[in-house]
PASEBA-1860 file (N, C-alpha, C; in nm, 3 decimals):
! residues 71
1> XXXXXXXX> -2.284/-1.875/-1.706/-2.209/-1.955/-1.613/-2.295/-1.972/-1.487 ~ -2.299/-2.100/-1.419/-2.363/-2.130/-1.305/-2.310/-2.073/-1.200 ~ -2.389/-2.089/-1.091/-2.288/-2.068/-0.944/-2.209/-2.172/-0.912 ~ -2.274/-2.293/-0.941/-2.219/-2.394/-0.909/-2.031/-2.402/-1.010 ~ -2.053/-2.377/-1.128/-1.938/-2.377/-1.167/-1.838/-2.206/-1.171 ~ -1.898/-2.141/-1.101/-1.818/-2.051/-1.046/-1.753/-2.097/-0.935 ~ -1.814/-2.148/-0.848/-1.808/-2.166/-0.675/-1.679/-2.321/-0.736 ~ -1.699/-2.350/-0.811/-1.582/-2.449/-0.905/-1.436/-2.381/-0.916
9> XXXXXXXX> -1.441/-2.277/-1.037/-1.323/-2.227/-1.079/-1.245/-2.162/-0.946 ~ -1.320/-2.049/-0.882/-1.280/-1.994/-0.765/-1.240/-2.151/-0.615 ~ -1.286/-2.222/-0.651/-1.207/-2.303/-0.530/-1.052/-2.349/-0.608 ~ -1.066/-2.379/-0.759/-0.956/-2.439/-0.829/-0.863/-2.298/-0.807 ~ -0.890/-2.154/-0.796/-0.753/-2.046/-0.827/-0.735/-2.053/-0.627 ~ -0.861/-2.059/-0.593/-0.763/-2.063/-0.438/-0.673/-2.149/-0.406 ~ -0.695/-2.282/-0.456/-0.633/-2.391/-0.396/-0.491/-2.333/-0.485 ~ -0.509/-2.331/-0.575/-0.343/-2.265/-0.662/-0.271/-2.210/-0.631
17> XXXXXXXX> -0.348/-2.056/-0.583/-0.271/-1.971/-0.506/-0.211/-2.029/-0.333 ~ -0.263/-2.103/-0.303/-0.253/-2.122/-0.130/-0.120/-2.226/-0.196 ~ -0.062/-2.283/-0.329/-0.008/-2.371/-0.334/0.131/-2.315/-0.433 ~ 0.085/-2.246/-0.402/0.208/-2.103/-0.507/0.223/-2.141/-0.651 ~ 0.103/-2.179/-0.769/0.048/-2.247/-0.856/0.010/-2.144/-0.931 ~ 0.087/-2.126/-1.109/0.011/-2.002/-1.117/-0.099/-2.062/-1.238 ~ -0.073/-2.163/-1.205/-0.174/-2.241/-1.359/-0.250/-2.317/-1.304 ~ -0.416/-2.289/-1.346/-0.532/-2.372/-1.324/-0.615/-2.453/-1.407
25> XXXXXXXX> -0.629/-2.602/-1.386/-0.703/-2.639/-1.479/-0.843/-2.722/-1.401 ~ -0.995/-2.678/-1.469/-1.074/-2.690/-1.460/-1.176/-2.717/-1.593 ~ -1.269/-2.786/-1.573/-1.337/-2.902/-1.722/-1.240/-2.883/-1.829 ~ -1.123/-2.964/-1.794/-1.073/-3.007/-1.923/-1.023/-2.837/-1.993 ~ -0.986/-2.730/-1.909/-0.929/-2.631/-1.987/-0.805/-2.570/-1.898 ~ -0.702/-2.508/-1.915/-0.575/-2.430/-1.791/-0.564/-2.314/-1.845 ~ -0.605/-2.249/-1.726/-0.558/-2.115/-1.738/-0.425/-2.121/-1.688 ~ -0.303/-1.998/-1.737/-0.220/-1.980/-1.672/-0.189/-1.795/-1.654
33> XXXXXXXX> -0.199/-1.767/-1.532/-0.175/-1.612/-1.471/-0.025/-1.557/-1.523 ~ -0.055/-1.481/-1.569/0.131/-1.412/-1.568/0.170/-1.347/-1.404 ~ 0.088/-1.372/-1.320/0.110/-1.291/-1.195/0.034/-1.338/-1.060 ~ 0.073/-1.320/-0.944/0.001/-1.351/-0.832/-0.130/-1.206/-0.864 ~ -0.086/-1.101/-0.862/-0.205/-1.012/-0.866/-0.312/-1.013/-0.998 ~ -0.268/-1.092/-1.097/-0.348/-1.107/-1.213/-0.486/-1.246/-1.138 ~ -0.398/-1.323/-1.073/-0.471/-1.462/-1.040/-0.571/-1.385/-0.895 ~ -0.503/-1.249/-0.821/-0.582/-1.242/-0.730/-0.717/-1.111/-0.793
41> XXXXXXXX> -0.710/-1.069/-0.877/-0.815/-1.010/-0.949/-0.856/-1.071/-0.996 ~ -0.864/-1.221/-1.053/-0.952/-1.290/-1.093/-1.037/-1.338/-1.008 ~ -1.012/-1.373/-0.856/-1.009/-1.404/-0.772/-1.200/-1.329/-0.716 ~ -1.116/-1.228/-0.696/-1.169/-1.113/-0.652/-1.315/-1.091/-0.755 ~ -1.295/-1.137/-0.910/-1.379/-1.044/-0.998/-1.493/-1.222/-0.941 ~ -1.476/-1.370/-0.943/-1.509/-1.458/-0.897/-1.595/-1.439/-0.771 ~ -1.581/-1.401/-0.649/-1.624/-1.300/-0.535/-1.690/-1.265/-0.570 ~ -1.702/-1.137/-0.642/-1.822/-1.041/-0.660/-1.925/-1.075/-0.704
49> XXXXXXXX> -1.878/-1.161/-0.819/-2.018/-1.216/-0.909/-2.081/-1.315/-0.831 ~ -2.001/-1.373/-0.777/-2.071/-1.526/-0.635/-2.156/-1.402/-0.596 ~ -2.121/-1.345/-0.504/-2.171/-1.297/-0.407/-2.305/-1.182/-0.444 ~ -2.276/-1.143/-0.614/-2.424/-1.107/-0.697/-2.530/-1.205/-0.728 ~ -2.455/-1.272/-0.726/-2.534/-1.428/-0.784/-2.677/-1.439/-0.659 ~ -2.583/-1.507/-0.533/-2.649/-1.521/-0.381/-2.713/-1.371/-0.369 ~ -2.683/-1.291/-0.398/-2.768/-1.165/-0.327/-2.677/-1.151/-0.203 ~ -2.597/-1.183/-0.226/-2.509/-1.088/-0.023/-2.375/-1.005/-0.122
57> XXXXXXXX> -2.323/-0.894/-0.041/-2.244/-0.829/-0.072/-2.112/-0.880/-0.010 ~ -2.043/-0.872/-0.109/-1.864/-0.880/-0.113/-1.809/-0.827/-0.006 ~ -1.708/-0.904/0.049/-1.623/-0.829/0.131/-1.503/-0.700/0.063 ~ -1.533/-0.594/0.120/-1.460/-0.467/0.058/-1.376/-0.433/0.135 ~ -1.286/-0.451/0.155/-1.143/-0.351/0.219/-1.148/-0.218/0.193 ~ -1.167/-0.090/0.271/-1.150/0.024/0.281/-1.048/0.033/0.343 ~ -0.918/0.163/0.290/-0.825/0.218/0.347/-0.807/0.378/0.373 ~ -0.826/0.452/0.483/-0.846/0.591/0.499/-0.720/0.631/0.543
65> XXXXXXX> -0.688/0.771/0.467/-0.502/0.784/0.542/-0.584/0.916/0.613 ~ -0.565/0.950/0.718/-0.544/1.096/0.774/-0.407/1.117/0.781 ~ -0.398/1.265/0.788/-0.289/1.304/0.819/-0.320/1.448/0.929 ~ -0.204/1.483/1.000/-0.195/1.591/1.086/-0.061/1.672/1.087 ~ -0.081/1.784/1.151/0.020/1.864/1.181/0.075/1.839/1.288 ~ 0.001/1.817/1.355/0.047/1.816/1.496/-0.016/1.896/1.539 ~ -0.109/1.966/1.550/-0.133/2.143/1.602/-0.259/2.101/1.700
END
């Protein structure tokens, strides 16, 4: 698969999602998501590989919980 037709599919699932759309069709084929989080891991797996493709790294969300006593 190209970049060019990655940088394709991933504009067709954003525009879907921004349009509350859970079915995409691109060259003549539709996907359809059973889920907003199925369509946003696709999303996401689209991202990574772009962004392997170009040589720059993905944006990563880190979440750290501390916790305390109070003491």
């Amino acid at each position: 698969m190209t970049l060019a037709e990655m940088q394709a599919q991933l504009d067709a699932l954003l525009a879907a999602r921004f349009r509350g759309i859970r079915s995409v069709s691109y060259e003549g084929k539709t996907v359809t998501y059973g889920s907003d989080a199925e369509m946003a891991h696709a999303i996401a797996d689209l991202e990574a590989r772009i962004a392997t493709e170009t040589g720059t790294t993905a944006n990563r969300r880190v979440t750290r919980v501390t916790a305390s006593k109070g003491l």
